[in-house]
C-alpha atoms as an extended CHARMM CRD file, in Angstrom:
* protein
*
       226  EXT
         1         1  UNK       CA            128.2900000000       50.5090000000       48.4620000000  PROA      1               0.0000000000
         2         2  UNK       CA            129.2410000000       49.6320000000       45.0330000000  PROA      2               0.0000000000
         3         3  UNK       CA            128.6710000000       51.3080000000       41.8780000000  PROA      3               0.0000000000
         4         4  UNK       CA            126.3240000000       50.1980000000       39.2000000000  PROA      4               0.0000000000
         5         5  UNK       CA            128.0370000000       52.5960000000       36.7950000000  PROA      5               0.0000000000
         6         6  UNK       CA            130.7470000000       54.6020000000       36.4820000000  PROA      6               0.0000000000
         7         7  UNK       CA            132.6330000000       57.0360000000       33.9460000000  PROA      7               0.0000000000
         8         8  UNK       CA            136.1030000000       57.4070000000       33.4070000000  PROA      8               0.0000000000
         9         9  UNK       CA            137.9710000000       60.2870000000       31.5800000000  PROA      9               0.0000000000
        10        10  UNK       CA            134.7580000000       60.5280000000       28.5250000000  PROA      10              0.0000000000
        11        11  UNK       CA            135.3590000000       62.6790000000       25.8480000000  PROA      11              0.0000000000
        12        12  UNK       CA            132.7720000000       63.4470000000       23.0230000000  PROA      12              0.0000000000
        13        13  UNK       CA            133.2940000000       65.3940000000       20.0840000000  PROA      13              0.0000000000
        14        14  UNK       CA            131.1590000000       66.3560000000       16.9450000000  PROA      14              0.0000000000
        15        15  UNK       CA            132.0040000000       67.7880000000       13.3360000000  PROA      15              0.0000000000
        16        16  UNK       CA            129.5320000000       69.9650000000       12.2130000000  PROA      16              0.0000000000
        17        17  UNK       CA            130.7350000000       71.3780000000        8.7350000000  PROA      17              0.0000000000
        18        18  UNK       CA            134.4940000000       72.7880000000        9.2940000000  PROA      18              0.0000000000
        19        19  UNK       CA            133.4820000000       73.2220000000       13.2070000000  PROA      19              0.0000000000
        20        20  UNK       CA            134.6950000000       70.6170000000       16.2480000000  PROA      20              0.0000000000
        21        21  UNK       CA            131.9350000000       70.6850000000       18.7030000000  PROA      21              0.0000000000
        22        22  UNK       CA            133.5170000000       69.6290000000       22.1370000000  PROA      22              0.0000000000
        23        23  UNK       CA            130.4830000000       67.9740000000       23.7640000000  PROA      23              0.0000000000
        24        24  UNK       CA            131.8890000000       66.3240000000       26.8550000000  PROA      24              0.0000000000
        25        25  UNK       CA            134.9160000000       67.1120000000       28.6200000000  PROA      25              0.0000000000
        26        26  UNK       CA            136.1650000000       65.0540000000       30.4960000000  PROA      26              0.0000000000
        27        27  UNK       CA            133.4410000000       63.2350000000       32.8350000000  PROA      27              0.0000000000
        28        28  UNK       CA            133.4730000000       61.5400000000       35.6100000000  PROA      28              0.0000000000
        29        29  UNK       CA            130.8050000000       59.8270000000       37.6350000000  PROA      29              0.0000000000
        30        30  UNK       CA            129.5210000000       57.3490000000       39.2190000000  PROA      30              0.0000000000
        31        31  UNK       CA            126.4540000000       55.9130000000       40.6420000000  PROA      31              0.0000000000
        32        32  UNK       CA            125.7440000000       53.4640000000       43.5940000000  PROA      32              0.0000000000
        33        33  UNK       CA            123.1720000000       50.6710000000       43.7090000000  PROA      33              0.0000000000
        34        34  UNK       CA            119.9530000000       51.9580000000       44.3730000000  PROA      34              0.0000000000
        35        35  UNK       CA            120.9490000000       55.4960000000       44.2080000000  PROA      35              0.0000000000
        36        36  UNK       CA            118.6410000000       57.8560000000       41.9550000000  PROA      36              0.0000000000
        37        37  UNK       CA            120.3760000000       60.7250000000       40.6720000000  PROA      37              0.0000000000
        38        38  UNK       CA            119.4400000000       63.4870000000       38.9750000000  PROA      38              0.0000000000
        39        39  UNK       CA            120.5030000000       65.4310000000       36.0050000000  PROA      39              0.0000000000
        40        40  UNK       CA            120.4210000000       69.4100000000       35.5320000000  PROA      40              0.0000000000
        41        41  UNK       CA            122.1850000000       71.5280000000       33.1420000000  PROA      41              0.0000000000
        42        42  UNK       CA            120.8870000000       74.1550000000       30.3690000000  PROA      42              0.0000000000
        43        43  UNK       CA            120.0220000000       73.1110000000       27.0630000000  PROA      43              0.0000000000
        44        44  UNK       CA            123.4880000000       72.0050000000       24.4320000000  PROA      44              0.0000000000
        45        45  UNK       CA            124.9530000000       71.2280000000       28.3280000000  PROA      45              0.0000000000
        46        46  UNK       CA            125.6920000000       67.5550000000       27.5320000000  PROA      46              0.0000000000
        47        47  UNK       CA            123.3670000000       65.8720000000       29.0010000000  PROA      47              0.0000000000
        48        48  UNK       CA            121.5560000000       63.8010000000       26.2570000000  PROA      48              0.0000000000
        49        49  UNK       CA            124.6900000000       62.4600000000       24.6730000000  PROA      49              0.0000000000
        50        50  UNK       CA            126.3620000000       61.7880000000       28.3660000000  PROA      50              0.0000000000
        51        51  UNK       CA            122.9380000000       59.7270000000       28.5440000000  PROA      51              0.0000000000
        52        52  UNK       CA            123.3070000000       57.9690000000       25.0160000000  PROA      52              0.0000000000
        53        53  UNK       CA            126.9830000000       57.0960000000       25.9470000000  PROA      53              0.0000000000
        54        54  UNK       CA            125.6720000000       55.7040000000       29.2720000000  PROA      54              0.0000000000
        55        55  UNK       CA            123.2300000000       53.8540000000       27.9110000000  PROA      55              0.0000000000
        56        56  UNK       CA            126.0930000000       51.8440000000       25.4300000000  PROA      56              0.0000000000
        57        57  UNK       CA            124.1140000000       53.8880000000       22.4180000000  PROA      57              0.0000000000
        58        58  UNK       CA            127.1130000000       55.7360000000       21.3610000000  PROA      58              0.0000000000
        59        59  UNK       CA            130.9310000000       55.2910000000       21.8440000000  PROA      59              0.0000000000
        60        60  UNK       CA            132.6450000000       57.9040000000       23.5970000000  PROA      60              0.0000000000
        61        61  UNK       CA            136.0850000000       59.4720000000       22.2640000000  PROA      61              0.0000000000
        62        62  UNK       CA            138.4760000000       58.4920000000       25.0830000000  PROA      62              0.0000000000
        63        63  UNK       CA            137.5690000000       56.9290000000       28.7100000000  PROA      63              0.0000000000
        64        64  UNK       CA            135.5280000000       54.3150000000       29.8460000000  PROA      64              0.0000000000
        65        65  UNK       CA            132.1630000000       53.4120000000       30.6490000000  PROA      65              0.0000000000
        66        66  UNK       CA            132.4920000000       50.4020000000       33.2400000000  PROA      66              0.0000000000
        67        67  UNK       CA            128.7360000000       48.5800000000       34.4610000000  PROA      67              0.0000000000
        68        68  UNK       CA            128.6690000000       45.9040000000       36.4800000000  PROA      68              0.0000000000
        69        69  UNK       CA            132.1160000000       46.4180000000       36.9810000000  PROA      69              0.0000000000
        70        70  UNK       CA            132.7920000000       45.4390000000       33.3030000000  PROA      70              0.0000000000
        71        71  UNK       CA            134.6390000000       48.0650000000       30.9850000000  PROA      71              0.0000000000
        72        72  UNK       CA            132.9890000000       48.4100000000       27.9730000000  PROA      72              0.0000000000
        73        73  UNK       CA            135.1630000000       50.6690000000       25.7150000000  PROA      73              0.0000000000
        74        74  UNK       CA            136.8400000000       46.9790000000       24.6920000000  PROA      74              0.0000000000
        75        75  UNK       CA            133.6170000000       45.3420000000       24.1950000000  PROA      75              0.0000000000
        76        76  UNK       CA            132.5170000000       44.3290000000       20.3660000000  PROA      76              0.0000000000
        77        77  UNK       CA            129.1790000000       45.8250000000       19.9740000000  PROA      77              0.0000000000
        78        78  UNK       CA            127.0260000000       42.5280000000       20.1800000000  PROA      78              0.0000000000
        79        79  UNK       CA            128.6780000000       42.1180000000       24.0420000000  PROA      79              0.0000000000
        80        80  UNK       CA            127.5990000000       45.5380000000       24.5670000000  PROA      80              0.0000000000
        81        81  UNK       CA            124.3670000000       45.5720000000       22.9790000000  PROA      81              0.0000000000
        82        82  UNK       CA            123.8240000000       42.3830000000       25.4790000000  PROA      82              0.0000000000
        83        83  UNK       CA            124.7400000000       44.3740000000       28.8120000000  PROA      83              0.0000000000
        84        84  UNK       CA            122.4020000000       47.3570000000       27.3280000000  PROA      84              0.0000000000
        85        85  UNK       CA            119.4190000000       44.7930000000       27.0300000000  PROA      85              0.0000000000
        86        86  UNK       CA            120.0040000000       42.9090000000       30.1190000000  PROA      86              0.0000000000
        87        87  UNK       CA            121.7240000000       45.8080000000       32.4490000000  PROA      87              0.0000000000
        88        88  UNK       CA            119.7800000000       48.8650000000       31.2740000000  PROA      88              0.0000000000
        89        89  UNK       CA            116.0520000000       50.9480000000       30.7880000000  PROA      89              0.0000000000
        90        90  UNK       CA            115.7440000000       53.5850000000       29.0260000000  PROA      90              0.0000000000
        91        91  UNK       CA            112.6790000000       56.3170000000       29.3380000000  PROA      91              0.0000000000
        92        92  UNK       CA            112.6940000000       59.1590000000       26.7870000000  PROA      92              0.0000000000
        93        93  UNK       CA            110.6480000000       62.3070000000       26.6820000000  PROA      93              0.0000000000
        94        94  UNK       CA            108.9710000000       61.6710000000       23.7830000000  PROA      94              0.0000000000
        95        95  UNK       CA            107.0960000000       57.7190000000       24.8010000000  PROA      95              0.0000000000
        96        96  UNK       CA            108.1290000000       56.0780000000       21.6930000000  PROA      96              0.0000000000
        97        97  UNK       CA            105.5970000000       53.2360000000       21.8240000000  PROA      97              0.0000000000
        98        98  UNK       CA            105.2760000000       50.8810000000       18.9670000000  PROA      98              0.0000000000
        99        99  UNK       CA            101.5620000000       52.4980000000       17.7850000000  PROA      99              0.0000000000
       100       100  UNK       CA            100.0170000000       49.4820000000       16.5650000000  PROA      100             0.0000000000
       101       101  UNK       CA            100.2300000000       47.2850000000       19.7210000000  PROA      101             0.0000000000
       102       102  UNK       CA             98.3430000000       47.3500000000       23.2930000000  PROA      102             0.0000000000
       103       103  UNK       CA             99.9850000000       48.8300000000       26.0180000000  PROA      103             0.0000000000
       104       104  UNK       CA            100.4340000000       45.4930000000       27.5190000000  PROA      104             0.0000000000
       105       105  UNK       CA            102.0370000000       44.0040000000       24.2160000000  PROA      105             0.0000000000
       106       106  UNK       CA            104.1870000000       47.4730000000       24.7610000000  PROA      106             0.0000000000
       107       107  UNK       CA            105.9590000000       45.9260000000       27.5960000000  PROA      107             0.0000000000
       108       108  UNK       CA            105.4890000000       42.1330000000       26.6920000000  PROA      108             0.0000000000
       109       109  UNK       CA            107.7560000000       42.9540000000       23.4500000000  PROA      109             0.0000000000
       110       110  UNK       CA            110.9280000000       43.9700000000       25.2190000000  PROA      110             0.0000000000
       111       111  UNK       CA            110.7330000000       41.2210000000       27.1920000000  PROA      111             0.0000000000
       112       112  UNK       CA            110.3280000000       38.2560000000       24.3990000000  PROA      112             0.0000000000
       113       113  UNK       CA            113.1280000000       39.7630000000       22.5120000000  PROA      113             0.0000000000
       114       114  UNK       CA            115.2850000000       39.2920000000       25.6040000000  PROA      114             0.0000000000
       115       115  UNK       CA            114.6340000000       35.2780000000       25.8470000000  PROA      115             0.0000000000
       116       116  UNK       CA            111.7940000000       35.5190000000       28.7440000000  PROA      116             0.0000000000
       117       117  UNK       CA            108.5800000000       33.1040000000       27.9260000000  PROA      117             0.0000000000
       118       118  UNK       CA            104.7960000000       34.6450000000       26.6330000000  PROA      118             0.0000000000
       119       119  UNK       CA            103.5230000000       33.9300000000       30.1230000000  PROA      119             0.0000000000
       120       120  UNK       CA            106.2520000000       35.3960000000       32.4750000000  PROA      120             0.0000000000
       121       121  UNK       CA            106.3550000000       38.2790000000       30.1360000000  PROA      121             0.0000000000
       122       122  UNK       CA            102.6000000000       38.9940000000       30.0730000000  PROA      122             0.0000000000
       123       123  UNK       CA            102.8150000000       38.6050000000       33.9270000000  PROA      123             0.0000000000
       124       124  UNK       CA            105.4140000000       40.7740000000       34.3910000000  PROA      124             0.0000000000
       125       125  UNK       CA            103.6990000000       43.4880000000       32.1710000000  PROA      125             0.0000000000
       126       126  UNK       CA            100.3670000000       43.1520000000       33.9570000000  PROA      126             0.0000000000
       127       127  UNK       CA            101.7750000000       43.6250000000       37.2140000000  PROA      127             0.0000000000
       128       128  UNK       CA            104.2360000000       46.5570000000       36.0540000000  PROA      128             0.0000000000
       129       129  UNK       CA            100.6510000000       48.0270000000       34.4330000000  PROA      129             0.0000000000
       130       130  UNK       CA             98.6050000000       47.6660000000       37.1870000000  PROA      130             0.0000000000
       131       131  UNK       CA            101.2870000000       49.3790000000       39.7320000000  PROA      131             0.0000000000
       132       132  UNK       CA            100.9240000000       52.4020000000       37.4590000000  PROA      132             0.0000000000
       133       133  UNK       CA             97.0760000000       52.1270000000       37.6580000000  PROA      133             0.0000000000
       134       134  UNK       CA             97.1320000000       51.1500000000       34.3090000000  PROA      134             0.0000000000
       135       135  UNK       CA             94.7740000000       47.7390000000       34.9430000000  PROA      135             0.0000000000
       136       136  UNK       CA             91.8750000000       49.4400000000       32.8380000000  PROA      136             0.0000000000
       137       137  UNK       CA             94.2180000000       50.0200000000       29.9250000000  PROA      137             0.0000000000
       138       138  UNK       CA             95.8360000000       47.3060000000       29.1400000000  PROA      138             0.0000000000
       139       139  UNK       CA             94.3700000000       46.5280000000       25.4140000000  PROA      139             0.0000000000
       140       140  UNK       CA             94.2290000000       50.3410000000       25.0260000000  PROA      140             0.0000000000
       141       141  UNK       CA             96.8970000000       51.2420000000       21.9720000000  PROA      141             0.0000000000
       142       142  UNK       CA             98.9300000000       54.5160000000       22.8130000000  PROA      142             0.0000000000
       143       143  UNK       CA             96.7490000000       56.7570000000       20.3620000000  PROA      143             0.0000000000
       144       144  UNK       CA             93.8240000000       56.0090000000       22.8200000000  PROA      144             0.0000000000
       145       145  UNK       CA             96.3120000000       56.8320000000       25.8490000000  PROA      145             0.0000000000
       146       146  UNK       CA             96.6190000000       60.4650000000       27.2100000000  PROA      146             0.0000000000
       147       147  UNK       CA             99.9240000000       61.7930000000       27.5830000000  PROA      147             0.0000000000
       148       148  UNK       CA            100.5550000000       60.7340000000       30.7230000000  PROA      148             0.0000000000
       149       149  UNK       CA             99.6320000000       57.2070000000       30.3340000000  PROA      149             0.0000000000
       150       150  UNK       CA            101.6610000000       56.9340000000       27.2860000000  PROA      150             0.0000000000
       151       151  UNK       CA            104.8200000000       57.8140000000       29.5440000000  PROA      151             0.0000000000
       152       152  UNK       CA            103.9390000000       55.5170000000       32.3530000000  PROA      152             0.0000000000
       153       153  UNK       CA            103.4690000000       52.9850000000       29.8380000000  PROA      153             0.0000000000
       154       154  UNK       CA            106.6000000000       53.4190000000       28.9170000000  PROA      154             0.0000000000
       155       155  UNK       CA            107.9650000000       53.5220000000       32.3100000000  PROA      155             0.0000000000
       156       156  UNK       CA            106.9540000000       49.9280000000       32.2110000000  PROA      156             0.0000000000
       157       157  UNK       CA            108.5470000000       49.1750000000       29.3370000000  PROA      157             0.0000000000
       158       158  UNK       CA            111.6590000000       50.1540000000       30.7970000000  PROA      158             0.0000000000
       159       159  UNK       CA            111.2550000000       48.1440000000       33.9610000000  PROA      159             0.0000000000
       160       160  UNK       CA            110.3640000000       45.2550000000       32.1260000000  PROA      160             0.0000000000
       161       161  UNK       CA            113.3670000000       43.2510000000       31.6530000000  PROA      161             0.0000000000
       162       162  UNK       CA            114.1280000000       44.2250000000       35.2820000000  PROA      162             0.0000000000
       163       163  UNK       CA            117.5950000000       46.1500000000       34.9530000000  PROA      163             0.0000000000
       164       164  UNK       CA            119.2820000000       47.6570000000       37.5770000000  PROA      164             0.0000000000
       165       165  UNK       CA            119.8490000000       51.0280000000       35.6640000000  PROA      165             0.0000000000
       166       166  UNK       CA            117.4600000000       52.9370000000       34.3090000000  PROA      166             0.0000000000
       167       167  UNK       CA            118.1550000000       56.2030000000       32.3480000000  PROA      167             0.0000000000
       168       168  UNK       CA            115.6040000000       58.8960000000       31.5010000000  PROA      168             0.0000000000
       169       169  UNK       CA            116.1600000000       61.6760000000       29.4620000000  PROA      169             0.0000000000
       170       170  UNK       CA            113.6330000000       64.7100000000       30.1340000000  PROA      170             0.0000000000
       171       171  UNK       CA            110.6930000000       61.6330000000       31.2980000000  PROA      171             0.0000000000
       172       172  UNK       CA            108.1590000000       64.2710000000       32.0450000000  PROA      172             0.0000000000
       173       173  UNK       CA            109.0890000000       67.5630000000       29.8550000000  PROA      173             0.0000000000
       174       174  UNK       CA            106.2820000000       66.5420000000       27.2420000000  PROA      174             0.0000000000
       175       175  UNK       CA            103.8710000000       66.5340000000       30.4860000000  PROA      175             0.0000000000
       176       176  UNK       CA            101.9740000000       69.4110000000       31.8780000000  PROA      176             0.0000000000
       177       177  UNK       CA            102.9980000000       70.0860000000       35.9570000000  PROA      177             0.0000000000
       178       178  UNK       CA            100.6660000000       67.7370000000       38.0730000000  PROA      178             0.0000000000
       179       179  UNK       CA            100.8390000000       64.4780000000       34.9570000000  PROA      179             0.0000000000
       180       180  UNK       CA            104.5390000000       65.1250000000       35.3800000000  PROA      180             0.0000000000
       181       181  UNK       CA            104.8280000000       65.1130000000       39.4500000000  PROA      181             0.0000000000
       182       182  UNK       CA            102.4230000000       61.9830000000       39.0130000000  PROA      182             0.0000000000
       183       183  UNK       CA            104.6840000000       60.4130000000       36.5350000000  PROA      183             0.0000000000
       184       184  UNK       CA            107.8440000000       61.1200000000       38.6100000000  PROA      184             0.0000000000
       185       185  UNK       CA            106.2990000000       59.8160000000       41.9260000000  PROA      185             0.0000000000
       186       186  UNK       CA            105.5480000000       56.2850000000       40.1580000000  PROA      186             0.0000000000
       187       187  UNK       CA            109.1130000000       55.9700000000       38.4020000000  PROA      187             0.0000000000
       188       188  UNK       CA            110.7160000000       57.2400000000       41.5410000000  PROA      188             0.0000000000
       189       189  UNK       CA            108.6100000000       54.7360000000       43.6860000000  PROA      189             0.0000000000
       190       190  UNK       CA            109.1030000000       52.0860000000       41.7140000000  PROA      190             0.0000000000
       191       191  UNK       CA            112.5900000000       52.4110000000       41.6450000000  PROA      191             0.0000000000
       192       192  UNK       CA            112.8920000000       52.2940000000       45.4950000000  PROA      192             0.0000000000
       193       193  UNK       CA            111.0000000000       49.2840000000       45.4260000000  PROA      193             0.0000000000
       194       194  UNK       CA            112.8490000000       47.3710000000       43.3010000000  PROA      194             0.0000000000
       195       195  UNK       CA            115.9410000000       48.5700000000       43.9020000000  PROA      195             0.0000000000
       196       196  UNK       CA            116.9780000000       49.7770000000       41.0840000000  PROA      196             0.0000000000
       197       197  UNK       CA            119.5120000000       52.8590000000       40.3060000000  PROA      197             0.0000000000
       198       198  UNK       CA            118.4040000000       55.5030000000       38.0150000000  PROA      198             0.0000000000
       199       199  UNK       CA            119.9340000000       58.4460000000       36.4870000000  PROA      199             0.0000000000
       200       200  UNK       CA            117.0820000000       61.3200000000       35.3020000000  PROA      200             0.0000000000
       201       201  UNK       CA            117.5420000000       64.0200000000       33.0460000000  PROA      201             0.0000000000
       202       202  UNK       CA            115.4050000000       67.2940000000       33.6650000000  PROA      202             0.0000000000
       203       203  UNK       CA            115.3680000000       70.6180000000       33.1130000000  PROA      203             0.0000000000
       204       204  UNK       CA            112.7670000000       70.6370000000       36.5660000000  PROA      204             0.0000000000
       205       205  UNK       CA            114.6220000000       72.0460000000       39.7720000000  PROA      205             0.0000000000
       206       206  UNK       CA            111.7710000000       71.1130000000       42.2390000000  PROA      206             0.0000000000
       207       207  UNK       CA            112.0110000000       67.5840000000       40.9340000000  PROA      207             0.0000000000
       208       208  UNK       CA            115.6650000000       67.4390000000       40.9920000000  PROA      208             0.0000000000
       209       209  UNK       CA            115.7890000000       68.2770000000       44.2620000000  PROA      209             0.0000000000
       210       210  UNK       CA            113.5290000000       64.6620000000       45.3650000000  PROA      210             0.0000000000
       211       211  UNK       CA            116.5140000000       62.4480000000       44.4160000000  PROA      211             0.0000000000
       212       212  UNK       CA            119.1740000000       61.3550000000       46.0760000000  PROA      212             0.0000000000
       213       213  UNK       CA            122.1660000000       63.5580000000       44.4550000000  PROA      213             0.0000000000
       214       214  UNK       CA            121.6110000000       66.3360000000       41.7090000000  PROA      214             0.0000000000
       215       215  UNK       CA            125.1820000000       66.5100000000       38.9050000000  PROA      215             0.0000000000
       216       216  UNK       CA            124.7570000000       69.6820000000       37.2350000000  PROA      216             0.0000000000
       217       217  UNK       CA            126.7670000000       69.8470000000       33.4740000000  PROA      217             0.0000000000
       218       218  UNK       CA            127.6470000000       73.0090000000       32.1200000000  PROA      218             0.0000000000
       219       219  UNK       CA            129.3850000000       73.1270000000       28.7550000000  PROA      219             0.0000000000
       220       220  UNK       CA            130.2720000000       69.6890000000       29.0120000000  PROA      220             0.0000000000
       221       221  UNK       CA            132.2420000000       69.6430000000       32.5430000000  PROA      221             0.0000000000
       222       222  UNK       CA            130.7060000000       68.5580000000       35.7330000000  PROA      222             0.0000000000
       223       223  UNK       CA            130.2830000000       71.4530000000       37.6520000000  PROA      223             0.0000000000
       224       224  UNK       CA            128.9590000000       70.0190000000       40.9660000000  PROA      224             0.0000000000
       225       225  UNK       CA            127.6350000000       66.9530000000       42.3890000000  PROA      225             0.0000000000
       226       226  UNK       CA            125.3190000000       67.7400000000       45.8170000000  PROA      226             0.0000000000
């Protein structure tokens, strides 16, 4: 099976003052098509800017981030903010809506900005709503959303523009135990269903353990991958 992503070699490093932080050491992963993968390691681990360099958000020291089978460490950052918008979703722990819009305008926004037409987009957004039992919500802005709403919202959002990666850093850690299992069994269902590959963040052992393949990071190695 072939990979939708894979890491070569990345390096990371921070200054902080007159200190080098070594962040990442080293990686290297990969993911399949279709495979959903989970994320574990303590807090400082790694694992958001492993994400953020993933994602095309950040450049890493050294190595290579190849999607698609493209490399990207040679690409100019208007090729790579292209692959990011076409190639990959991103679901954060914190919803980051746009406040002032519906939750169906939520998800119709990505989608515009990425070339599709008002109607597919709204049609695509209804039907990504209404799989997260959102269909009585849909002109509801995200302050009249609970929490967990909000997230699946953005869920939808990231499934919008149909990638076939989607990366979520902590996607239920702002949720209380059953909204986050809830949350977690539409993103991981919907991800099945449309085949797409995901790689999920969490500090959450019992939901690691419902994907495919946990990595575990610790101090910015990859200690195992089961």
């Amino acid at each position: 099976m072939s990979n939708i992503i894979e890491l070569k070699n990345i390096y990371k490093s921070f200054y902080q003052g007159d200190h080098h932080l070594e962040i990442l050491k080293g990686i290297n992963l990969s993911i399949t098509n279709g495979e959903v993968v989970a994320l574990v390691g303590a807090s400082g681990a790694g694992k958001s800017t492993l994400l953020h360099i993933m994602g095309l958000l950040e450049r890493s020291d050294q190595g290579d981030v190849i999607i698609s089978g493209i490399p990207t460490d040679v690409l100019n950052d208007i090729k790579r903010t292209k692959i990011r918008r076409l190639e990959i979703g991103f679901v954060y722990q914190f919803h980051n809506l746009l406040p002032e819009f519906s939750a169906l305008d939520n998800v119709i926004i990505p989608q515009l900005i990425a070339g599709i037409s008002k109607r597919d987009a709204k049609e695509r957004a209804e039907e990504l709503l209404n799989k997260m039992g959102l269909s009585e919500r849909l002109t509801h802005r995200p302050s009249e959303l609970s929490g967990g709403e909000q997230q699946r919202v953005a869920i939808a959002r990231a499934l919008a523009n149909r990638p076939r990666l989607i990366l979520a850093d902590e996607p239920t850690g702002n949720l209380d135990e059953n909204t986050g299992n809830g949350v977690m069994d539409i993103l991981l269902s919907l991800s099945k269903e449309e085949g797409i590959s995901a790689l999920i963040a969490t500090h959450n052992n019992k939901l690691a353990q419902r994907m495919d393949r946990i990595i575990t990071i610790k101090d910015g190695v990859i200690e195992n991958s089961i």
